[in-house]
N, C-alpha and C positions, 0 to 999 in steps of 0.2 A: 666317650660321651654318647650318653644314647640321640634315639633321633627322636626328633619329636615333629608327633602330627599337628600339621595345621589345623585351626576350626573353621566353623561356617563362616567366617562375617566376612574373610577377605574373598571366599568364595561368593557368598551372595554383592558385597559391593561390584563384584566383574561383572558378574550375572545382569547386575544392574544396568551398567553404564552397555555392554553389549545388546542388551533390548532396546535403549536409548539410539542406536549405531546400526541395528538390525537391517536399514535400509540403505547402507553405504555399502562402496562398492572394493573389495579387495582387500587388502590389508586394512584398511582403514573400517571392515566390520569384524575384523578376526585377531587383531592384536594389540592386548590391552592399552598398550603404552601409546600405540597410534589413534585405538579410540579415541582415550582419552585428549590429546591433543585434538583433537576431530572435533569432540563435543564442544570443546572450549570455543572451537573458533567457530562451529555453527552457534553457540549461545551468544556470538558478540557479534555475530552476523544480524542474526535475529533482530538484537537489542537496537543494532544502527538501523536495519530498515523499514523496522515501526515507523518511524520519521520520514525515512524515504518514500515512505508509501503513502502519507499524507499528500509529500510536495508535490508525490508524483499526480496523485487522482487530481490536486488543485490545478497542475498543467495543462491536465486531459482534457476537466470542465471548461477552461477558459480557450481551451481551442475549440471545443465543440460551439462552444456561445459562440464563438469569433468567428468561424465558419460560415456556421445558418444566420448570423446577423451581417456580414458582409453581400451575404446574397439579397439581401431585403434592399440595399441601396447601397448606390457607390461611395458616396462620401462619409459610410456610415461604419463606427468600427465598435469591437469589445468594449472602448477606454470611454467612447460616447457615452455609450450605452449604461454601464455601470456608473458614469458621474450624472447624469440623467436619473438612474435610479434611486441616486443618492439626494439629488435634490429635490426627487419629488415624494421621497422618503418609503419608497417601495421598497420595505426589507424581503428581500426574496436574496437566499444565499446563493455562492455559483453551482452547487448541487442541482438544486431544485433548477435552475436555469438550464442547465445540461440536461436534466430529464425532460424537461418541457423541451427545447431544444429539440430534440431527438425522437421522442414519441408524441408532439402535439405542436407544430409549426406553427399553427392557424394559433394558438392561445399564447403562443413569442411574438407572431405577428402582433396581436391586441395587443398586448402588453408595450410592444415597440411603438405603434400610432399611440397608445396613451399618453407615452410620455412624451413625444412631439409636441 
């Protein structure tokens, strides 16, 4: 039986997935079979913490509000604040409230006496 040479495409698909892998550390950028399990479970990593990263910055913001708005008064909390907002139909999301929060007290203050 003679032997026969490979062609390029099983070489270009490694090729591939090892630039993919280029920044892993050990066997897991040098060998194929490890790449590839590598990739897989960084692309299903990826895919769940889209989502996680959403929940997470919503956590962040409502601490930051929660924060600077407990310092304004004592009987005063996040839960006020946002039912407050809602009844006096101030659409301002928790984003913008954490930005203001954060780089502009004095205009969460106003906001806060407003809706007293």
């Amino acid at each position: 039986m003679t032997r026969i040479r490979r062609g390029y495409i099983a070489r270009n698909r490694r090729t591939k997935i090892r630039l993919f892998a280029s920044s892993f550390r050990g066997a897991h950028s040098r060998l194929t079979r490890t790449i590839t399990q590598q990739k897989i479970r960084a692309l299903v990593s990826a895919y769940r913490d889209r989502d996680r990263q959403k929940r997470y910055f919503r956590h962040l913001w409502i601490t930051r509000i929660n924060a600077v708005i407990r310092g304004v008064g004592v009987s005063y909390s996040y839960s006020i604040l946002i039912h407050n907002l809602y009844k006096r139909r101030l659409l301002l999301n928790r984003k913008i409230l954490a930005q203001i929060a954060i780089l502009n007290r004095n205009s969460l203050y106003m906001i806060y006496n407003e809706i007293i």
